[in-house]
C-alpha positions as CSV (number, residue, x, y, z in Angstrom):
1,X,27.4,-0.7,-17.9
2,X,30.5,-2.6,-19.7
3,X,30.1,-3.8,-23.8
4,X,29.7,-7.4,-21.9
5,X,26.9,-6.5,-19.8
6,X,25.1,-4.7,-22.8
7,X,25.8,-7.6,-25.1
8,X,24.0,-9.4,-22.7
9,X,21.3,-7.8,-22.0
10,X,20.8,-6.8,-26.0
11,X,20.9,-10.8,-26.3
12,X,18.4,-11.0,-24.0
13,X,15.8,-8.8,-25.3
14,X,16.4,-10.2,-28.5
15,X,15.7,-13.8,-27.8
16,X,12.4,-12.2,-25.7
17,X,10.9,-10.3,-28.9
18,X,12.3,-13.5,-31.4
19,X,10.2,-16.2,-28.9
20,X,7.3,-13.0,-28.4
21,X,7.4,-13.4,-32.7
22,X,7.1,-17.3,-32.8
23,X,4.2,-17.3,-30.3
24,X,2.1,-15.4,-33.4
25,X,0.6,-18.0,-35.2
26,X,-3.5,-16.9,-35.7
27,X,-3.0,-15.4,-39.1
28,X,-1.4,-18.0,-40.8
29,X,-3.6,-20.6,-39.1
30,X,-6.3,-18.6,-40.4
31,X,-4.7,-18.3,-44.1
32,X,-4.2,-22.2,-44.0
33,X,-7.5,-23.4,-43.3
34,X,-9.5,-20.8,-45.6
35,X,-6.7,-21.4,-48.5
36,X,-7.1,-25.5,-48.0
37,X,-11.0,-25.4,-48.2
38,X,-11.0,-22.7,-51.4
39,X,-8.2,-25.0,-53.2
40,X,-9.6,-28.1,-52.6
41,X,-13.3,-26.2,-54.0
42,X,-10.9,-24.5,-57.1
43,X,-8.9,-27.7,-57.5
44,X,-6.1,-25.3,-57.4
45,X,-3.1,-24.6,-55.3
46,X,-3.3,-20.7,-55.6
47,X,-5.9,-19.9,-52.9
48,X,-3.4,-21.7,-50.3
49,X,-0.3,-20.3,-51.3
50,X,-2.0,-16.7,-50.8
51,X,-4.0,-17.7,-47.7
52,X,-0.7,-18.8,-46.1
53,X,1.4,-15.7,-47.3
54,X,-1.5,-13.1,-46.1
55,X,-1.5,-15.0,-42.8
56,X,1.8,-15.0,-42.4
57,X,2.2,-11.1,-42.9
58,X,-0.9,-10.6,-40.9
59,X,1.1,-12.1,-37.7
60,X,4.1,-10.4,-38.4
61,X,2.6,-6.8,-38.9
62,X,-0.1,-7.6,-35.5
63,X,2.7,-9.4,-33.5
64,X,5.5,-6.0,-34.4
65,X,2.4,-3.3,-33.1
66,X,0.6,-5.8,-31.0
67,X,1.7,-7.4,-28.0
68,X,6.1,-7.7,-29.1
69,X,6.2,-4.1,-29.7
70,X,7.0,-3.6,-25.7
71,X,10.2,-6.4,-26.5
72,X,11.1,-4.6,-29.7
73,X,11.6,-1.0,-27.9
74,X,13.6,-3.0,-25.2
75,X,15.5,-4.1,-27.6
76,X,15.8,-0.9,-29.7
77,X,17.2,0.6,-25.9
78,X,19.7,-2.4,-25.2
79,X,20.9,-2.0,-28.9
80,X,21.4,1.6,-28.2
81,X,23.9,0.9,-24.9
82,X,25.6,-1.7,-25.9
83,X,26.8,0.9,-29.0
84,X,27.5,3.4,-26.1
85,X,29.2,1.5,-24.4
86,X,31.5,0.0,-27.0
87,X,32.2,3.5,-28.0
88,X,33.3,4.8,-24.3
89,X,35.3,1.6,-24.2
90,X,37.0,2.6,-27.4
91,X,37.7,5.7,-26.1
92,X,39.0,4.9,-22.6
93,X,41.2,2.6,-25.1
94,X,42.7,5.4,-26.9
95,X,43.5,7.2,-23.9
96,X,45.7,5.1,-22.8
97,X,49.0,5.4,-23.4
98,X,50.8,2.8,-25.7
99,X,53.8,0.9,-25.1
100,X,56.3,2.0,-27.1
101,X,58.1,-1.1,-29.6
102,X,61.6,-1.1,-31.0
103,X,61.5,-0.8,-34.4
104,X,62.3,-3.8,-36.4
105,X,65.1,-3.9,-37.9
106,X,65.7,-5.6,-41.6
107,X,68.1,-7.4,-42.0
């Protein structure tokens, strides 16, 4: 596998685990409703704020073990390759013999 093909398929996995992320919404949903009802009872904007902020951890700590961890390993793997491959490239690069350039002269 070329650094193309790997950049690719790293591209990939990464747009599957970000859209795997957004589909997490329960938590915050969740946060909001119980925060609205206790700061609309407390007059006060504090239960919502932390509502939404629990909730919103709560779906990304469930969604990272839960049900995205499967995209997340892919994307661990693909990260992995495309690093290999990038490297053999570089290598294959420096085995190659270079062109040899006139030196420039100053005039």
């Amino acid at each position: 596998m070329n650094s193309a093909e790997a950049k690719e398929l790293r591209k990939q996995h990464g747009q599957a685990a970000s859209n795997c992320m957004l589909e997490q919404y329960g938590g915050v949903t969740t946060g909001v409703g119980i925060g609205m009802l206790l700061g609309i009872r407390q007059r006060s904007m504090r239960p919502f704020i932390v509502g939404v902020t629990a909730g919103t951890l709560a779906d990304l700590v469930m969604g990272y073990n839960g049900p995205c961890k499967e995209h997340f390993e892919q994307l661990s793997e693909a990260q992995k390759a495309y690093e290999l491959a990038k490297v053999a490239e570089e290598a294959a690069r420096s085995k190659q013999p270079s062109v040899p350039t006139e030196p420039k002269s100053s005039e």
